[in-house]
MARDODO-340835 format. One record per atom (N, C-alpha, C): residue number from 1; residue in three letters; atom name; x, y, z. Coordinates in pm, 1 decimal, padded with zeros to 6 digits, m for minus. Example, Ala and Ser with C-alpha at 12.3 -4.5 7.8 and 13.67 -1.06 7.14 Angstrom:
[1,"ALA","N",[01319.0,m00569.0,00780.0]]
[1,"ALA","CA",[01230.0,m00450.0,00780.0]]
[1,"ALA","C",[01320.0,m00330.0,00780.0]]
[2,"SER","N",[01285.0,m00225.0,00708.0]]
[2,"SER","CA",[01367.0,m00106.0,00714.0]]
[2,"SER","C",[01290.0,00003.0,00787.0]]
This chain:
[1,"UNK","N",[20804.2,m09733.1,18965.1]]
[1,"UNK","CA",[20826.8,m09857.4,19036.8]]
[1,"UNK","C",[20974.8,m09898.2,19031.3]]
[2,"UNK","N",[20998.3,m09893.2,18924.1]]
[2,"UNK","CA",[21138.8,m09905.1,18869.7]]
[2,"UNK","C",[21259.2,m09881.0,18954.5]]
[3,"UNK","N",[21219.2,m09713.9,18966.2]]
[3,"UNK","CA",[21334.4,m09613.5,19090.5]]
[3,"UNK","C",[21268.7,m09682.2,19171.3]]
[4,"UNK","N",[21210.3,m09724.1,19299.5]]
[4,"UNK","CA",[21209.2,m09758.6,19417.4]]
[4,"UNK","C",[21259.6,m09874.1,19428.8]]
[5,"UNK","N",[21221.3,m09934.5,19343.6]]
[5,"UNK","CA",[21334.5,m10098.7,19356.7]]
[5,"UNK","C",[21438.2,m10065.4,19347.2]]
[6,"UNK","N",[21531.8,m10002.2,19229.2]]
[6,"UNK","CA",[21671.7,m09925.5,19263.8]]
[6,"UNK","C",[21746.6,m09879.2,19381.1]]
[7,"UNK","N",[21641.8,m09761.2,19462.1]]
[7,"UNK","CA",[21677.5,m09716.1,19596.3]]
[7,"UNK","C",[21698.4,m09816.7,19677.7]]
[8,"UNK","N",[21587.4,m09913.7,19672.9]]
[8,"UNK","CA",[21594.2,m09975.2,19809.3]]
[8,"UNK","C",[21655.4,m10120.4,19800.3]]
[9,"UNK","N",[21723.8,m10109.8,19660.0]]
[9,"UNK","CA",[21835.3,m10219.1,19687.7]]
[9,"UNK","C",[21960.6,m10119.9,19717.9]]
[10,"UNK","N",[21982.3,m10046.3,19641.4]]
[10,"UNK","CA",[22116.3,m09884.5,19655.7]]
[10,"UNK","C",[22096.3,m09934.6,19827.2]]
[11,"UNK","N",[22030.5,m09899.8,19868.7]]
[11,"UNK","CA",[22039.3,m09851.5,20009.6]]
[11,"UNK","C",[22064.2,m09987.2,20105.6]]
[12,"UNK","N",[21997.6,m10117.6,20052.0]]
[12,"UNK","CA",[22040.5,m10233.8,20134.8]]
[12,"UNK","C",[22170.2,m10247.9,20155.3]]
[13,"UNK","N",[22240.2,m10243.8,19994.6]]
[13,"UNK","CA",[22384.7,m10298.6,19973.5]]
[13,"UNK","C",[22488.6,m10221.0,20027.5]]
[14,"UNK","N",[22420.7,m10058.5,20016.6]]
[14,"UNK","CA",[22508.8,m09997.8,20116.3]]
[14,"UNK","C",[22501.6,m10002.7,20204.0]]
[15,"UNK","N",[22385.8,m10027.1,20331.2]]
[15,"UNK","CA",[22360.0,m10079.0,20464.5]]
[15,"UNK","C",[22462.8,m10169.6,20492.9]]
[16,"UNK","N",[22458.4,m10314.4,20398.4]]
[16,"UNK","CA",[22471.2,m10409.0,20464.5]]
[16,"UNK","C",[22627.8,m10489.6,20461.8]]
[17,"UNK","N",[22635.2,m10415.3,20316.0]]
[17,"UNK","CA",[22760.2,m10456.4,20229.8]]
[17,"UNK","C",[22900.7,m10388.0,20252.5]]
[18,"UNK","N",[22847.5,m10228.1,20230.6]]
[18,"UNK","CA",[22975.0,m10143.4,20181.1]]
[18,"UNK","C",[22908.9,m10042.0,20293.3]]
[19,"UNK","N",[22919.4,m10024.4,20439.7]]
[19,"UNK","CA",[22919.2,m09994.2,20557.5]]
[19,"UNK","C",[23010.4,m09839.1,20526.8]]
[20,"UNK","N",[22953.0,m09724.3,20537.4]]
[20,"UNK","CA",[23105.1,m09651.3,20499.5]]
[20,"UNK","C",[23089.9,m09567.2,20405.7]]
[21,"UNK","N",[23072.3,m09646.4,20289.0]]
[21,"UNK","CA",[23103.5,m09596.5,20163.3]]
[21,"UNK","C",[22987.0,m09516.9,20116.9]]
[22,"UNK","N",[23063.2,m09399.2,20032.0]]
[22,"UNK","CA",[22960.7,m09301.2,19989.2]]
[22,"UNK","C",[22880.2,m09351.1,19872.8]]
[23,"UNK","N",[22734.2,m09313.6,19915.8]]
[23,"UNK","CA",[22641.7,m09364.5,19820.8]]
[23,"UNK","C",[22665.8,m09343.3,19666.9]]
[24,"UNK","N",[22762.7,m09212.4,19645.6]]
[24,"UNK","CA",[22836.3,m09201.4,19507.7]]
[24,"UNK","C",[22830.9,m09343.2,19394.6]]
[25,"UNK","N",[22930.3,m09406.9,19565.3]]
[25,"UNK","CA",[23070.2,m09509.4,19494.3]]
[25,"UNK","C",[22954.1,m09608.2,19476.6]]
[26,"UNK","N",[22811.7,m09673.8,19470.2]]
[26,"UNK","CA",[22766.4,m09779.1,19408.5]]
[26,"UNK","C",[22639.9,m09694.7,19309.4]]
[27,"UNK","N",[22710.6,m09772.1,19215.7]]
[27,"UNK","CA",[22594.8,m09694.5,19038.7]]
[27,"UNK","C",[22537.1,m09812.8,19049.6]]
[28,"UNK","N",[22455.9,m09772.9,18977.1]]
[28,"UNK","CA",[22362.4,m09865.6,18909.4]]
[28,"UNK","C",[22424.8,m10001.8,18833.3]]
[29,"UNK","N",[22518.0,m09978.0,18792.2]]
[29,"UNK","CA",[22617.7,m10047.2,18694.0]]
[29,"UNK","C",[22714.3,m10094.5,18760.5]]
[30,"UNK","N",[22768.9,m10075.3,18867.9]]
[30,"UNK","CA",[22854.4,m10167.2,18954.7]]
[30,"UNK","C",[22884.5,m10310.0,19020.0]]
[31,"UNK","N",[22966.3,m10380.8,18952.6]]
[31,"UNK","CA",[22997.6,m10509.4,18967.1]]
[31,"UNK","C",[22993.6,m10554.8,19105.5]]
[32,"UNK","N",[22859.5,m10604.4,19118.8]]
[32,"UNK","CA",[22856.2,m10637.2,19254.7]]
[32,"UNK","C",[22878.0,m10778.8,19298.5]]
[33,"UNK","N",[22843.7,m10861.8,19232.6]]
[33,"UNK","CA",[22926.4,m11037.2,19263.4]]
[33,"UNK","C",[23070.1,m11042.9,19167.6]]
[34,"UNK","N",[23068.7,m10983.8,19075.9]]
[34,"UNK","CA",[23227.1,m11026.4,19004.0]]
[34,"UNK","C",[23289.9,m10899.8,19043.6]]
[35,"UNK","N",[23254.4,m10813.6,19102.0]]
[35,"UNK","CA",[23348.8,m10696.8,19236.3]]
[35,"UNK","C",[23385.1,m10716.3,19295.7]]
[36,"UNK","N",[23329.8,m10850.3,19362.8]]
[36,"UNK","CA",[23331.4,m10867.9,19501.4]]
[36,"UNK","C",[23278.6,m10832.5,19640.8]]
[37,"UNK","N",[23192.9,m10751.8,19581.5]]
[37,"UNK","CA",[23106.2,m10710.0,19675.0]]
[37,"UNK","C",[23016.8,m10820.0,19725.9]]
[38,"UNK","N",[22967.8,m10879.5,19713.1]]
[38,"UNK","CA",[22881.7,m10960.3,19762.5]]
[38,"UNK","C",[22945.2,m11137.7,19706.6]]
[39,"UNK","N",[22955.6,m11159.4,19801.7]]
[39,"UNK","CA",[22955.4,m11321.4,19809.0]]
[39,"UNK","C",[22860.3,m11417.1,19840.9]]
[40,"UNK","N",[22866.9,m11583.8,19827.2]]
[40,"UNK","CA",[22750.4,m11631.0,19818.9]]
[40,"UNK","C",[22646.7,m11605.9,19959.4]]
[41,"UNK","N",[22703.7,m11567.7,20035.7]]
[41,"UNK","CA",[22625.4,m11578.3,20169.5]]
[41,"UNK","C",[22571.6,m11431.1,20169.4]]
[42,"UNK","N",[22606.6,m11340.5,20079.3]]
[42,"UNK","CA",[22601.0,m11188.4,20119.9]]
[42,"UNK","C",[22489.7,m11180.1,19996.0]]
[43,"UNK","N",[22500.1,m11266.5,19900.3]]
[43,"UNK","CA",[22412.3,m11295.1,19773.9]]
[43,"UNK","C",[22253.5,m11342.0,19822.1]]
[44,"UNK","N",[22270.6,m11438.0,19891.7]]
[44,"UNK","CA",[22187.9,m11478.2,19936.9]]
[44,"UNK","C",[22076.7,m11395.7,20077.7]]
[45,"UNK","N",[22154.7,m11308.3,20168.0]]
[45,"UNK","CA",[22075.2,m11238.5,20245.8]]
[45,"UNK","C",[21997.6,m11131.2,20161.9]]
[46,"UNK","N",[22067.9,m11094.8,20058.8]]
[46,"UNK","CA",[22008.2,m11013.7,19953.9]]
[46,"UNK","C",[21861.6,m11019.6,19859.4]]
[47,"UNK","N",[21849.8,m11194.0,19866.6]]
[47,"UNK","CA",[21771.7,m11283.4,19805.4]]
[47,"UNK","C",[21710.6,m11240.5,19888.7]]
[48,"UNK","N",[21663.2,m11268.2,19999.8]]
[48,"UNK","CA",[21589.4,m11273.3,20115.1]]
[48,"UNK","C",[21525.1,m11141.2,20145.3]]
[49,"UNK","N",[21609.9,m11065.5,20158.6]]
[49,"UNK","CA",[21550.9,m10934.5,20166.8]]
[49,"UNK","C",[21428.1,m10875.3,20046.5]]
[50,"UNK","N",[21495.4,m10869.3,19871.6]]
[50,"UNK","CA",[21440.3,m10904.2,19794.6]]
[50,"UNK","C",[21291.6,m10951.6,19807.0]]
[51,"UNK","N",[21278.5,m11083.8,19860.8]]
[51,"UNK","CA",[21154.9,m11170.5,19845.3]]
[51,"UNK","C",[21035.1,m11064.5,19990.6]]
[52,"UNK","N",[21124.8,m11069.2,20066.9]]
[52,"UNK","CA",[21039.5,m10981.6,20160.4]]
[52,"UNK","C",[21000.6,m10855.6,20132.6]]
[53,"UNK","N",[21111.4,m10812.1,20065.5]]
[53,"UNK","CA",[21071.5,m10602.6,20048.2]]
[53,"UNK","C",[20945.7,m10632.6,19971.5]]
[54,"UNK","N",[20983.7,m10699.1,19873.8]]
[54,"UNK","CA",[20871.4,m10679.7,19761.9]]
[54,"UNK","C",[20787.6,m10825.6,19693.3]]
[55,"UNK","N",[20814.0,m10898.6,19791.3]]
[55,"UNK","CA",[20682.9,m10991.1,19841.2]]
[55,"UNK","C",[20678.0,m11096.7,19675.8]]
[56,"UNK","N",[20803.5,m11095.0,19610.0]]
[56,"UNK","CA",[20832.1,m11218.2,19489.4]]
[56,"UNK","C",[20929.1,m11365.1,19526.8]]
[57,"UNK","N",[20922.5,m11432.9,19443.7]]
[57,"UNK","CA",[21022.9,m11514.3,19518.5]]
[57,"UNK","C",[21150.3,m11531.1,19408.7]]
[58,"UNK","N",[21259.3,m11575.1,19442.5]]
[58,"UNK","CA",[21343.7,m11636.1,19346.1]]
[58,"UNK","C",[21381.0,m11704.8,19343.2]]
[59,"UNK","N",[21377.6,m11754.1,19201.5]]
[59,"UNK","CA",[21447.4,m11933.9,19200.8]]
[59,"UNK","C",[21602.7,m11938.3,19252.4]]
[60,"UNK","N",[21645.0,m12060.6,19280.5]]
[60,"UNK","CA",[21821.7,m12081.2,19272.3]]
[60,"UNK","C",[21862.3,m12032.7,19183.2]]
[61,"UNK","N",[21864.0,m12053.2,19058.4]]
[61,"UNK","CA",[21918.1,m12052.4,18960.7]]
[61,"UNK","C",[21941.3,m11894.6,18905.4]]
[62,"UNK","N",[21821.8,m11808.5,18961.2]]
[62,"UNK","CA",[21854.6,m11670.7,18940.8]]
[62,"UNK","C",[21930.3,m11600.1,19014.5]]
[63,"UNK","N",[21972.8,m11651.8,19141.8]]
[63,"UNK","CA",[22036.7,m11575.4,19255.8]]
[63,"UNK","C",[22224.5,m11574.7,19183.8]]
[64,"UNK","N",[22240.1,m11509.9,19086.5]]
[64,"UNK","CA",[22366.4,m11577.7,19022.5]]
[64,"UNK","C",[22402.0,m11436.3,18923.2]]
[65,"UNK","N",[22493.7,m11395.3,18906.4]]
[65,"UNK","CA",[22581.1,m11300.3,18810.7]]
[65,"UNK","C",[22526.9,m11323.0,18678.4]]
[66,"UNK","N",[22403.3,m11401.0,18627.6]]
[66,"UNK","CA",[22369.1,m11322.3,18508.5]]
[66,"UNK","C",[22234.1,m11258.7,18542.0]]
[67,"UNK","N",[22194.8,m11257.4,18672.8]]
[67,"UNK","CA",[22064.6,m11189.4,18734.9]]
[67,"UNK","C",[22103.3,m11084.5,18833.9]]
[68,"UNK","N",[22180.9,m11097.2,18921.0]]
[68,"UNK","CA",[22221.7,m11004.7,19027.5]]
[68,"UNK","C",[22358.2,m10906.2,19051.8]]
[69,"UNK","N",[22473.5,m10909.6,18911.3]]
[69,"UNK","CA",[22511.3,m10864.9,18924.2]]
[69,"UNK","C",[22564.5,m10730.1,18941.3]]
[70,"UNK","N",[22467.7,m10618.2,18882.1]]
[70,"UNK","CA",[22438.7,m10494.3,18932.5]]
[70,"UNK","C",[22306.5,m10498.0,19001.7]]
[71,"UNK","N",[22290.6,m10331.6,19019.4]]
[71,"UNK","CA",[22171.1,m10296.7,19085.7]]
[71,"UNK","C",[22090.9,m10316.0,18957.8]]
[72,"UNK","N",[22117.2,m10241.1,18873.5]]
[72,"UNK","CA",[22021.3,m10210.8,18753.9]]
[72,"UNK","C",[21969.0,m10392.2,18721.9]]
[73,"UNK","N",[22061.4,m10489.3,18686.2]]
[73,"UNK","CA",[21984.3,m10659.3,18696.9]]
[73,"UNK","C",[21911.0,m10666.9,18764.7]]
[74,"UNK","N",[21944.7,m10663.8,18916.0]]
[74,"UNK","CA",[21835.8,m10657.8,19073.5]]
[74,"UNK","C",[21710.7,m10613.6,19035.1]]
[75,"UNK","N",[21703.9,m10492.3,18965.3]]
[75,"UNK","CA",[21626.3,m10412.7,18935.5]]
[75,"UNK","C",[21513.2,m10465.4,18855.9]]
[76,"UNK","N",[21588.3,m10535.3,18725.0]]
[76,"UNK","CA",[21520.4,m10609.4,18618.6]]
[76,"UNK","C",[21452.4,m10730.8,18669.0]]
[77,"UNK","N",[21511.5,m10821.6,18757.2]]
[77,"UNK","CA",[21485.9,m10924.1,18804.3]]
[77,"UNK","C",[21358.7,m10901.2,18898.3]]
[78,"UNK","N",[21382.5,m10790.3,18985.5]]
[78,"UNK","CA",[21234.9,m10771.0,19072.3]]
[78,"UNK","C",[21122.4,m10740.5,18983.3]]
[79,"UNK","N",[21121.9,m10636.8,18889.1]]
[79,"UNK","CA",[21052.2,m10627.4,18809.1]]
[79,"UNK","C",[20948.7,m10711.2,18672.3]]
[80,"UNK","N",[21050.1,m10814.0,18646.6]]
[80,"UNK","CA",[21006.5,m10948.5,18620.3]]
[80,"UNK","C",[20900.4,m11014.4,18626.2]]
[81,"UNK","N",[20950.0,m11038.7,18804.8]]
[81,"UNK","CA",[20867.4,m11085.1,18921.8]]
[81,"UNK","C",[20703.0,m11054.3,18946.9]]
[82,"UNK","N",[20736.3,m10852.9,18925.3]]
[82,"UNK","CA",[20600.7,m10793.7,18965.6]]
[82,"UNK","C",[20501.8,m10818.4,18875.3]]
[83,"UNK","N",[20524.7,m10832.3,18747.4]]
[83,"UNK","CA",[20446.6,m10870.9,18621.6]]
[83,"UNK","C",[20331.6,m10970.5,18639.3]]
């Protein structure tokens, strides 16, 4: 379960975010709000997607760099959820 939440955020952020870039260049571990990769509006379509792929919701308060700032958090955070 784990890996598919991984992929199919890997694959949003590179869709939506980093247009281009080789799937290499985003790990699991990559600073994605204090990178700069994603900003609050780019944070938030992310949220959204999130709640739809995999049908959880999230509070405000989690949509934030001590929940979303890598994939691997994303990861933890959906997983959470599925519990």
């Amino acid at each position: 379960m784990s890996e598919e939440i991984t992929n199919a955020v890997r694959e949003y952020v590179l869709k939506e975010f980093l247009p281009g870039e080789s799937p290499d260049a985003l790990k699991t571990d990559t600073p994605l709000i204090t990178g700069g990769i994603l900003d609050s509006i780019a944070t938030l379509k992310l949220v959204a997607f999130l709640e739809e792929r995999f049908d959880i919701g999230i509070e405000a308060h989690e949509a934030s760099m001590e929940h979303m700032d890598t994939v691997a958090q994303i990861t933890e955070l959906v997983l959470s959820k599925k519990r």
